[in-house]
One Martini backbone bead per residue (centre of mass of N, CA, C, O) as a GRO file, in nm:
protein
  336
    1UNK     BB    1  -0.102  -0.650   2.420
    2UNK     BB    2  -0.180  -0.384   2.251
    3UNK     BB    3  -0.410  -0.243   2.458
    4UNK     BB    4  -0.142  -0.227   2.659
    5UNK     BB    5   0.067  -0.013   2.427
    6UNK     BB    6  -0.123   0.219   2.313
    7UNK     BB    7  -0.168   0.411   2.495
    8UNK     BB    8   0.151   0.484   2.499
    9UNK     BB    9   0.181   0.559   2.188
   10UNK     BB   10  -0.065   0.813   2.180
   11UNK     BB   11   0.122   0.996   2.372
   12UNK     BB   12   0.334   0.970   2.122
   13UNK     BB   13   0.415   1.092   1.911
   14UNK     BB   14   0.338   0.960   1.574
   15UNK     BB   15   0.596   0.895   1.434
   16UNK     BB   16   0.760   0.832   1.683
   17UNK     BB   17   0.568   0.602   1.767
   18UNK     BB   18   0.637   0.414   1.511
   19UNK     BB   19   0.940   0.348   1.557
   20UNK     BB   20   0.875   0.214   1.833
   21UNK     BB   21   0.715   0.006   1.759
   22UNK     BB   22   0.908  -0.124   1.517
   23UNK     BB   23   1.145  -0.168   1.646
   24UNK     BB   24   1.052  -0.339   1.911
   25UNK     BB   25   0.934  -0.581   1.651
   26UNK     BB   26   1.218  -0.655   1.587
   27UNK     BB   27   1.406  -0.728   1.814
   28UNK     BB   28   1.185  -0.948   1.934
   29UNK     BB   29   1.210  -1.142   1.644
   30UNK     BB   30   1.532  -1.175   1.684
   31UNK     BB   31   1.427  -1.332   1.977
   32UNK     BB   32   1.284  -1.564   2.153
   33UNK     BB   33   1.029  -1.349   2.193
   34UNK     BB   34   0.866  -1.385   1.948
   35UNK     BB   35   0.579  -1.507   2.053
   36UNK     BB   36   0.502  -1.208   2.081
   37UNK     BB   37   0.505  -1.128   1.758
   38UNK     BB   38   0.372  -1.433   1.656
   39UNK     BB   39   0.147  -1.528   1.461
   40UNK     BB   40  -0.097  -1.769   1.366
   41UNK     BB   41  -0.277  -1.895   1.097
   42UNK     BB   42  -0.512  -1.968   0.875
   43UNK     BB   43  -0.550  -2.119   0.604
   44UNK     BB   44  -0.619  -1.910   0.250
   45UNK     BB   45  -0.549  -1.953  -0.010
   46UNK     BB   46  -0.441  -1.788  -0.324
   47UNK     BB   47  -0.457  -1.705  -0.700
   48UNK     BB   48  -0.302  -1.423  -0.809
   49UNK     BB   49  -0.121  -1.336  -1.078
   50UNK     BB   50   0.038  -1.624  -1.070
   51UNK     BB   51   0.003  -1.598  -0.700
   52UNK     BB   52   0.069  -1.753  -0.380
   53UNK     BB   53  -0.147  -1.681  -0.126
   54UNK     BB   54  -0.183  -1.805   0.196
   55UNK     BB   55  -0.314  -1.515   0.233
   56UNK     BB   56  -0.504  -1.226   0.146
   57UNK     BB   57  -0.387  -1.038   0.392
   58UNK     BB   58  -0.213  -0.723   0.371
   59UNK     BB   59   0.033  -0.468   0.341
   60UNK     BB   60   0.036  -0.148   0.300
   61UNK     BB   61   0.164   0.092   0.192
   62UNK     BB   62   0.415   0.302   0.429
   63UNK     BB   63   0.521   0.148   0.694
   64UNK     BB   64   0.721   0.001   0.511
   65UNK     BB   65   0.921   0.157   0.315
   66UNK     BB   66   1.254   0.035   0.362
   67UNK     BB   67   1.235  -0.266   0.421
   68UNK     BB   68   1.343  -0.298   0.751
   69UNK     BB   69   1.105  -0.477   0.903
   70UNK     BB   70   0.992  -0.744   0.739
   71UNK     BB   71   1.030  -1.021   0.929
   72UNK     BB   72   0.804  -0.872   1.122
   73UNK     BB   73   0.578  -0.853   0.948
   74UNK     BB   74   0.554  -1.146   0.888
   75UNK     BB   75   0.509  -1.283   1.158
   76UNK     BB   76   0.200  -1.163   1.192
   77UNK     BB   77   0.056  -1.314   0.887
   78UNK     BB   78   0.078  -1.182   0.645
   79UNK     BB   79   0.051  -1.309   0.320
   80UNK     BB   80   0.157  -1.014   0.239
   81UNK     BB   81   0.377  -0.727   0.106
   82UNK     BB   82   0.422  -0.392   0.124
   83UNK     BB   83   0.660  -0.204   0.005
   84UNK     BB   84   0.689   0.158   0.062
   85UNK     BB   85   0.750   0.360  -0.090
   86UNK     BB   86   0.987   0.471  -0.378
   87UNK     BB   87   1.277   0.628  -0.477
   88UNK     BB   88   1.578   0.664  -0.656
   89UNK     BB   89   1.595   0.904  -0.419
   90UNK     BB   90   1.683   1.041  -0.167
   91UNK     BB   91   1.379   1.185   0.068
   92UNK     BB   92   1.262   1.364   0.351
   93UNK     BB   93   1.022   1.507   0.286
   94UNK     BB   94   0.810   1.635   0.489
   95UNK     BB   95   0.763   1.819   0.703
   96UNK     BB   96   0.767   1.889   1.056
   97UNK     BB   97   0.431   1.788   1.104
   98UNK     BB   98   0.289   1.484   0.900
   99UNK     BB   99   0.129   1.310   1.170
  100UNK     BB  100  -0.202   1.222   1.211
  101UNK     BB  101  -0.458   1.171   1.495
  102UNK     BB  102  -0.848   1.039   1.489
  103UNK     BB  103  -0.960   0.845   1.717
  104UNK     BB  104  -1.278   0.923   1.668
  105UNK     BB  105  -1.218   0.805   1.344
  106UNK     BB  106  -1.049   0.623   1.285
  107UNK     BB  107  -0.770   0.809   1.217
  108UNK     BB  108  -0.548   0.920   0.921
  109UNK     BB  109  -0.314   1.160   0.865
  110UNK     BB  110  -0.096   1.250   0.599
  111UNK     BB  111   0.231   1.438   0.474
  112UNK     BB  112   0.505   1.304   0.379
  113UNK     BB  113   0.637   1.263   0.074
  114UNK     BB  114   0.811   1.035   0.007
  115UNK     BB  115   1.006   0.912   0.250
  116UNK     BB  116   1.319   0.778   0.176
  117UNK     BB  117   1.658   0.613   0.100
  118UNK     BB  118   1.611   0.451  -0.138
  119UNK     BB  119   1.636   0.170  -0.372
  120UNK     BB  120   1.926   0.100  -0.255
  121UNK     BB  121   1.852   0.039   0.004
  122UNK     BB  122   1.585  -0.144  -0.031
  123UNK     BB  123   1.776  -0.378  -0.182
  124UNK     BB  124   1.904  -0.445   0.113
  125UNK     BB  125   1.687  -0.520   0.255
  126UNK     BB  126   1.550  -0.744   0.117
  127UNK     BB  127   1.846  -0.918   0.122
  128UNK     BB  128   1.861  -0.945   0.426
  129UNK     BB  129   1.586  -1.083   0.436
  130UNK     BB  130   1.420  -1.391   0.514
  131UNK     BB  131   1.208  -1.348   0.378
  132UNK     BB  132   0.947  -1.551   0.117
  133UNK     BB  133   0.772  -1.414   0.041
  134UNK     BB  134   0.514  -1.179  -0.051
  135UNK     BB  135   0.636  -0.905  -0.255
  136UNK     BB  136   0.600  -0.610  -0.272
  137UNK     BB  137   0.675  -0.303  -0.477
  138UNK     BB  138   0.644   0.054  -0.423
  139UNK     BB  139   0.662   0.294  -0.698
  140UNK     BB  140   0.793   0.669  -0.750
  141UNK     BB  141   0.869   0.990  -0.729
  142UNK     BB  142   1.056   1.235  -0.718
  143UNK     BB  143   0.962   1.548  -0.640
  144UNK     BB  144   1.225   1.710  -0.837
  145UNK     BB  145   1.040   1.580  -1.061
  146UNK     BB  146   0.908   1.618  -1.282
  147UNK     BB  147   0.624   1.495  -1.439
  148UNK     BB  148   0.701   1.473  -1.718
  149UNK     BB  149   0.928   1.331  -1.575
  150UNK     BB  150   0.816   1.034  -1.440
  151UNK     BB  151   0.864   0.785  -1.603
  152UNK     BB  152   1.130   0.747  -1.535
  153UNK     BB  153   1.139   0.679  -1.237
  154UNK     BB  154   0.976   0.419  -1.247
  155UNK     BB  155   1.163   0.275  -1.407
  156UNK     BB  156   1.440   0.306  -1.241
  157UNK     BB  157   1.299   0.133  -1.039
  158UNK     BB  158   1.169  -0.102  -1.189
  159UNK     BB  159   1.484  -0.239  -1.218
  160UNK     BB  160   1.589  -0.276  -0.980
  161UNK     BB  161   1.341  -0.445  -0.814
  162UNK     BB  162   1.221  -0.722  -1.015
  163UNK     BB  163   1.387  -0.922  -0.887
  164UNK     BB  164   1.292  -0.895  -0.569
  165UNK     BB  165   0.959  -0.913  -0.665
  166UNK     BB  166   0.625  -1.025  -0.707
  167UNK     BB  167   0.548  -0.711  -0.720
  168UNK     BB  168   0.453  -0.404  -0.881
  169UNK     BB  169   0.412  -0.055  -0.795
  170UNK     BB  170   0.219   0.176  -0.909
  171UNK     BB  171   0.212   0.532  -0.766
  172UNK     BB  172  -0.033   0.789  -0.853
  173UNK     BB  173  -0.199   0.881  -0.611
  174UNK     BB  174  -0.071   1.070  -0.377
  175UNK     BB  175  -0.129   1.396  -0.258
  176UNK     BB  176   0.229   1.497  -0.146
  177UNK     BB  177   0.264   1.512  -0.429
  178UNK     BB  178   0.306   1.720  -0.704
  179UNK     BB  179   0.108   1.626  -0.965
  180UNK     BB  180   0.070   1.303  -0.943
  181UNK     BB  181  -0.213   1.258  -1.014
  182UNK     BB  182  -0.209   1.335  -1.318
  183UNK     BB  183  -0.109   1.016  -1.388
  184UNK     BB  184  -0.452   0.945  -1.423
  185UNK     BB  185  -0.468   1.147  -1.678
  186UNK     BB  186  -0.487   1.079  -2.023
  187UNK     BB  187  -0.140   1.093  -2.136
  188UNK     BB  188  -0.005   1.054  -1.905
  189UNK     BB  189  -0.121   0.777  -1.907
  190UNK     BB  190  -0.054   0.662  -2.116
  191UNK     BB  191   0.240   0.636  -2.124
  192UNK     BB  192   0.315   0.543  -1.823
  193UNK     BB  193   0.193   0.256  -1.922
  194UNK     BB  194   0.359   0.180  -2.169
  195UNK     BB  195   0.660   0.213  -2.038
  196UNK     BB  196   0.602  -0.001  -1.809
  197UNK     BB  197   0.540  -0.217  -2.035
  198UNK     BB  198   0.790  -0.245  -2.155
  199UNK     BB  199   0.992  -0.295  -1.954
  200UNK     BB  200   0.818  -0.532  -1.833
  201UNK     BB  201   0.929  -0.680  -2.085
  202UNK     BB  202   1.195  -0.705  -2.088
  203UNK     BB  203   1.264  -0.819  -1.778
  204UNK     BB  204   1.095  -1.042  -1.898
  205UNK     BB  205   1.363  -1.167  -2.039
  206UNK     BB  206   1.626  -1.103  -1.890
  207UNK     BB  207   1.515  -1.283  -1.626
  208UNK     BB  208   1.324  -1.527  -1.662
  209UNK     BB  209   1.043  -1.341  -1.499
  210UNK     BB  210   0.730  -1.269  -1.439
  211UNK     BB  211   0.623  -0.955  -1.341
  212UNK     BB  212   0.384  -0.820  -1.196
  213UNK     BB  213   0.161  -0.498  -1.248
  214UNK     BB  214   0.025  -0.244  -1.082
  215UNK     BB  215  -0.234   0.019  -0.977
  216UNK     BB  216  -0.291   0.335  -0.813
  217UNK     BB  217  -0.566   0.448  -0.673
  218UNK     BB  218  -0.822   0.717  -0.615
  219UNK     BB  219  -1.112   0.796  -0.436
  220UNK     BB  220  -1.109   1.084  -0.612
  221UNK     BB  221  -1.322   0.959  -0.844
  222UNK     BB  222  -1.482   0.941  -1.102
  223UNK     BB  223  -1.642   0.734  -1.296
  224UNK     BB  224  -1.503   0.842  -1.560
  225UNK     BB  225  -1.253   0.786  -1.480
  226UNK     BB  226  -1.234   0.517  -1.419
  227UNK     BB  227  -1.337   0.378  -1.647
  228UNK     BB  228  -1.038   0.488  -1.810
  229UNK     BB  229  -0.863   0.310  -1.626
  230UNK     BB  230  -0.949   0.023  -1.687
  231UNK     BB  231  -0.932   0.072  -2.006
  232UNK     BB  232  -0.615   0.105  -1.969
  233UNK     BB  233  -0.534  -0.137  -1.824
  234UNK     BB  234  -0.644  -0.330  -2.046
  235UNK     BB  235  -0.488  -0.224  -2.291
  236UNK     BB  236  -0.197  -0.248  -2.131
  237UNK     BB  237  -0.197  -0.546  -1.971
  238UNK     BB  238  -0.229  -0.560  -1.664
  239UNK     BB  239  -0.288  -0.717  -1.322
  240UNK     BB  240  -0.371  -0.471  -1.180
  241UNK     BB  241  -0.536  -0.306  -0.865
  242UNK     BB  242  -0.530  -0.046  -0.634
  243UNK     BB  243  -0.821  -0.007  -0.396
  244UNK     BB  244  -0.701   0.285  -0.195
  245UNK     BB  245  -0.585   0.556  -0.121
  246UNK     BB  246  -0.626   0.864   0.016
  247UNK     BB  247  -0.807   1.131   0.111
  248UNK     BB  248  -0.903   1.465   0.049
  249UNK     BB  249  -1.138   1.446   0.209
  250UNK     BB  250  -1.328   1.574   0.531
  251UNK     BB  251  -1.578   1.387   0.585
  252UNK     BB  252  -1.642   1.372   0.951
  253UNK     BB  253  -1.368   1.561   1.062
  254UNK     BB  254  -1.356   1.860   1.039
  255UNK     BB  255  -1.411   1.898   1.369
  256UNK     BB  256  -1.169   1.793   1.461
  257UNK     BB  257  -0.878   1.725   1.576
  258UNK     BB  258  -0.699   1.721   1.279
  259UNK     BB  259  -0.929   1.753   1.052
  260UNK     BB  260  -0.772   1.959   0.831
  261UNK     BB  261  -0.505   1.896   0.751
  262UNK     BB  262  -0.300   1.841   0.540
  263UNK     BB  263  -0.368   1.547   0.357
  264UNK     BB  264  -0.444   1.206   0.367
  265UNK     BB  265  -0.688   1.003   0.428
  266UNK     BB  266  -0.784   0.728   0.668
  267UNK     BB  267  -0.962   0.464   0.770
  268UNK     BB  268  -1.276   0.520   0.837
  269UNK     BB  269  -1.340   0.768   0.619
  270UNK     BB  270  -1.311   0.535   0.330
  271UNK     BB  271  -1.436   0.288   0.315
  272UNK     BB  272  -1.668   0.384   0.116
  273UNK     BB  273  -1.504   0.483  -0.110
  274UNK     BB  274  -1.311   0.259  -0.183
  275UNK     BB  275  -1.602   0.045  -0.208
  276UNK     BB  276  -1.662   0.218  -0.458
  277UNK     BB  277  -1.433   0.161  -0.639
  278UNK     BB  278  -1.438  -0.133  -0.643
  279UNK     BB  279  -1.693  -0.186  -0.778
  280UNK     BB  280  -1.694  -0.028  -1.057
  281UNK     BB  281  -1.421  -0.208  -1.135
  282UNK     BB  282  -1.574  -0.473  -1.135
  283UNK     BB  283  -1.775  -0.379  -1.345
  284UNK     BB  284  -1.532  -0.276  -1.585
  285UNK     BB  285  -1.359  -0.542  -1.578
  286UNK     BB  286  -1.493  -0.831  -1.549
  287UNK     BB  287  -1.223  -1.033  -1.452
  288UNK     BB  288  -0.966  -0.929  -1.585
  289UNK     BB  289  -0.872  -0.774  -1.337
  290UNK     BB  290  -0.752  -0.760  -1.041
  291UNK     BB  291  -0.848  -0.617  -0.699
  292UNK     BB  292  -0.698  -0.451  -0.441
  293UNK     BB  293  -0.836  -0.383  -0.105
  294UNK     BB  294  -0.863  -0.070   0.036
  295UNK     BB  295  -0.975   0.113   0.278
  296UNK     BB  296  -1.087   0.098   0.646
  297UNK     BB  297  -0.998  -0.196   0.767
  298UNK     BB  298  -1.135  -0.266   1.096
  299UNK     BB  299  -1.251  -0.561   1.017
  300UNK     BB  300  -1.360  -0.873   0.895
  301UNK     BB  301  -1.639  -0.755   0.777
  302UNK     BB  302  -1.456  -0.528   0.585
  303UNK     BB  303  -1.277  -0.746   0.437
  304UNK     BB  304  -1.530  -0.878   0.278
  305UNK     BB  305  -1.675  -0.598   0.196
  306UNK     BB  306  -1.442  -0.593  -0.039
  307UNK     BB  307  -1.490  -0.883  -0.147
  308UNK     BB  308  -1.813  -0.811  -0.241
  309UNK     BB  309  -1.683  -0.573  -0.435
  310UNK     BB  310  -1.416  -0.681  -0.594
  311UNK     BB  311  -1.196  -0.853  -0.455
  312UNK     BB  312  -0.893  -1.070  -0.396
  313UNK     BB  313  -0.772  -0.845  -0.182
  314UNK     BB  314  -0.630  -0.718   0.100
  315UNK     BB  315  -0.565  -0.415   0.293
  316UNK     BB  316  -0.371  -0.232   0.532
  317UNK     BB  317  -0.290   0.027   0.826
  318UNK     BB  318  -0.470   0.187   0.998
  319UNK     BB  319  -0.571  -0.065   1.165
  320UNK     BB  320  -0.337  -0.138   1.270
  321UNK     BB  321  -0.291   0.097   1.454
  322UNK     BB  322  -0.613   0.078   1.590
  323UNK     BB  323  -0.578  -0.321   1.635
  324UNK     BB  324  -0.369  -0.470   1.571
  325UNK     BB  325  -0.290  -0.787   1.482
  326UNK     BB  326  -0.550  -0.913   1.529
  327UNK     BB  327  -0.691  -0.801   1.268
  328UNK     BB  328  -0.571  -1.041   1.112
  329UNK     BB  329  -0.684  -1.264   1.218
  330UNK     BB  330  -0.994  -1.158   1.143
  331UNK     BB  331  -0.972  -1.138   0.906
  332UNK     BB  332  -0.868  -1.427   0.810
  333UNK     BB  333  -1.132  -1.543   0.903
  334UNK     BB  334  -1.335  -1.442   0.718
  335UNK     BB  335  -1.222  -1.533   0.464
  336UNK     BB  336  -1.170  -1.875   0.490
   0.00000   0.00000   0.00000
């Protein structure tokens, strides 16, 4: 059904094709037609960070920021959800358009800028949602908040998610807040591991419910940065790591129509470096915390590939966009 909605999709501006998308499919889960939308997969149950997920394959944050979708995209099989990202206030993000696609390269370009309703919206859309599945909830700053106060955002997000989420992630990879990822180097990357893990033990303490949290990852960090992350997530007890987010590189696409477009790269050009910080994290991590493997996966033997450099579950998004659900059946047969 999708490869004959797609072109129709593809004819339309992207993020307008985006929610008349997932409007149709939000729709359509809530009438008798869900059989449209909901597809059974086989169990594939891994048990990751303490917690029971029935398949490895996940959505990557992004696709669903604010929570809106959620039974939708459960009824697809993903084994987990990630919404967000998700920032303490509500803001519209970068100007439009800023979303762009390369369909020669299975790609796409995006500099959205955490555009998102804010925490109490999603947290209204989360209580709303029958799904009761593993749901991630993706965690970051809002723009006009400086660097320097950015743990504040975090914490801020991270108590009022805790209770409705499986896991938090802090995102400090995003290419297109400014100065964001500065936070995932040096004091900056101390400070604000050490702030969200003492509220992430008062919140399991005061809930009476540990939740892990995770850290989102950049592909354009090179060895010596990766192992300095890997050590620092490890001394200040993470749960785990997801990598990686898009890319600022534009090599094998700059010469395609929107392949200059400033903002991250995703789709089949991250493939290589997202597996290449997989191989590393798993090489200096040795076993110590789990790796989510993102970026690039548009096929089953991709995302086995994810899984054989060192990841114990892996997330979608871009594939998802030029392969539809199908995707995901693939996916989770090649891991079971």
């Amino acid at each position: 059904m999708y490869s004959l909605i797609r072109p129709i999709l593809f004819c339309l501006e992207p993020e307008t094709a985006h929610h008349i998308a997932l409007d149709g499919m939000k729709a359509l889960e809530r009438t008798p037609l869900r059989g449209l939308v909901a597809q059974s997969l086989p169990d594939a149950p891994r048990q990751v960070m303490g917690i029971d997920f029935p398949n490895p394959v996940g959505l990557a944050a992004g696709l669903d920021k604010n929570g809106d979708y959620i039974d939708a995209m459960a009824a697809l099989g993903f084994g987990f959800l990630e919404i967000g990202t998700i920032t303490p206030r509500p803001q519209p993000g970068n100007s439009k358009p800023r979303l762009f696609r390369l369909p020669h390269a299975q790609a796409i370009i995006n500099r959205m800028g955490f555009n998102n309703e804010g925490v109490d919206y999603l947290i209204e859309r989360v209580r709303e949602a029958r799904y009761r599945g593993v749901l991630g909830i993706n965690i970051g700053k809002n723009l006009d908040t400086p660097v320097e106060k950015a743990t504040d955002d975090y914490v801020t997000c991270l108590r009022k998610v805790y209770e409705y989420s499986s896991y938090v992630t802090v995102n400090i990879s995003s290419p297109n807040t400014k100065g964001l990822r500065a936070l995932q180097h040096g004091d900056a990357l101390e400070d604000l591991l050490a702030t969200v893990k003492r509220e992430q033990g008062e919140l399991a303490k005061r809930h009476g419910r540990y939740v892990p949290v995770v850290l989102k990852i950049a592909p354009d960090l090179d060895e010596e940065q990766i192992a300095a992350i890997a050590d620092a997530l490890v001394r200040h007890g993470y749960d785990g790591v997801i990598a990686t987010n898009t890319t600022l590189s534009r090599v094998g696409v700059g010469h395609l129509p929107h392949g200059k477009e400033q903002g991250g790269l995703s789709g089949r050009p991250v493939f290589r470096l997202s597996t290449e910080v997989v191989q590393q994290l798993s090489r200096e991590l040795n076993g110590r915390l789990p790796i989510i493997g993102v970026g690039g996966i548009l096929s089953g033997k991709d995302a086995k590939a994810k899984i054989d450099a060192g990841a114990s579950l892996v997330q979608i998004y871009s594939g998802f966009i030029y392969r539809g659900p199908g995707l995901i059946k693939e996916a989770v047969a090649a891991l079971a």
